[in-house]
PLY file of the C-alpha trace (Angstrom):
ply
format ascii 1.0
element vertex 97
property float x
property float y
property float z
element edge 96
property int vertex1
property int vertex2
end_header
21.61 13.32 4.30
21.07 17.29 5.57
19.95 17.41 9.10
17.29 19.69 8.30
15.45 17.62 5.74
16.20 14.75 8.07
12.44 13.00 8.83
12.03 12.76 13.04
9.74 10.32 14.06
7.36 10.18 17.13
5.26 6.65 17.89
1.84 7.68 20.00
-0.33 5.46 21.84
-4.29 5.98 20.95
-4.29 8.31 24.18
-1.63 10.67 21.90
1.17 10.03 24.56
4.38 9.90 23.15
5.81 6.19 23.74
8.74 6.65 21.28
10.59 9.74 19.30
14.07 9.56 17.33
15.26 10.42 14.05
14.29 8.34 10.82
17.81 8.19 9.79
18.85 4.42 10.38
22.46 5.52 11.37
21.21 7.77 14.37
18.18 5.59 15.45
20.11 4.19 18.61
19.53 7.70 19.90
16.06 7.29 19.63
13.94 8.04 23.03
12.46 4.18 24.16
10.55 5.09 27.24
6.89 7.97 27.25
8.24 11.11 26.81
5.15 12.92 27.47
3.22 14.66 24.65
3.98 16.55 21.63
3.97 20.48 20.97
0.61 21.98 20.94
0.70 23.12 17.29
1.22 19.57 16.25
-0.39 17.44 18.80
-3.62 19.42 17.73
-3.26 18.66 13.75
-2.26 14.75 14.45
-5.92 14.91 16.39
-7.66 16.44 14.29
-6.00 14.09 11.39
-6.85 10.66 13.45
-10.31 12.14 14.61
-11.94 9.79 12.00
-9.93 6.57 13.03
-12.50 5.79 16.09
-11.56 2.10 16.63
-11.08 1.26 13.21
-7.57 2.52 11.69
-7.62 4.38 8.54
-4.94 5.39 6.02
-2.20 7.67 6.56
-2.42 11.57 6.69
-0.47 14.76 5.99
-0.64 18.46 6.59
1.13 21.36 7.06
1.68 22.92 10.80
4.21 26.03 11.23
6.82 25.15 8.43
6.66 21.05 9.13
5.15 18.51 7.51
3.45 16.02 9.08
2.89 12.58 7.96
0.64 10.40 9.82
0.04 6.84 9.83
-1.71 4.03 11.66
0.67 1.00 13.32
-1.54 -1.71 14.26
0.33 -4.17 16.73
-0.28 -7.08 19.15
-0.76 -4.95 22.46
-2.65 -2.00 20.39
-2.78 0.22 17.62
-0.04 2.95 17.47
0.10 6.46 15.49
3.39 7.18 14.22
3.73 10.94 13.02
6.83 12.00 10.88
7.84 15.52 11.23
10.27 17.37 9.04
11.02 20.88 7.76
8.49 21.51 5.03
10.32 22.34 1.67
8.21 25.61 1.06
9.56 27.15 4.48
13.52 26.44 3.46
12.78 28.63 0.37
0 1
1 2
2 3
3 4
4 5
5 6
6 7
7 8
8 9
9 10
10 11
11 12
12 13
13 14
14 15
15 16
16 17
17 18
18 19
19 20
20 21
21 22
22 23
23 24
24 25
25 26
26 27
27 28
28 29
29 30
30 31
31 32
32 33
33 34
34 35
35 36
36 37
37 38
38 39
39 40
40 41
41 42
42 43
43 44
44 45
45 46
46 47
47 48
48 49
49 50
50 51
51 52
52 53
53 54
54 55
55 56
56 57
57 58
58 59
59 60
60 61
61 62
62 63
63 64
64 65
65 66
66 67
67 68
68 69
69 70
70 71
71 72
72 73
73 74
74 75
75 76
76 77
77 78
78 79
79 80
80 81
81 82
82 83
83 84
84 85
85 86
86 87
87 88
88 89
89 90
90 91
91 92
92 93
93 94
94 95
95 96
């Protein structure tokens, strides 16, 4: 698979903190970041807010949009100790053009 079209994936608590963040590829998900790493970028911590903004307590489906040449899927994990976000960001296919 091409790097750049390779899907990386961030898991959020509710509070948008970033608990986990590694590539989707199978074969490189031992590099994968297990312990908060803080928050994402500005650009895209403000569209996966603005996506989930509607979720309240309840989750909702997933999401998409467009943010500075990435796409950004969003969807809800629910989970014993809490609900999750996980966003997957890649390199939109209109900005490789």
């Amino acid at each position: 698979m091409d790097d750049q079209f390779t899907p990386y994936c961030f898991i959020l608590d509710r509070a948008y903190r970033v608990l986990m963040a590694g590539p989707c590829d199978a074969a490189e998900a031992a590099s994968s970041t297990a312990a908060p790493v803080g928050s994402l970028p500005g650009p895209i911590d403000r569209a996966v807010r603005a996506l989930t903004a509607s979720w309240k307590r309840d989750l909702a489906g997933g999401s998409a949009a467009e943010v500075t040449g990435l796409h950004l899927s969003i969807a809800p994990v629910p989970g014993s100790d809490g609900a999750r976000i996980a966003v997957f960001v890649r390199r939109s296919l209109t900005a490789s053009a």
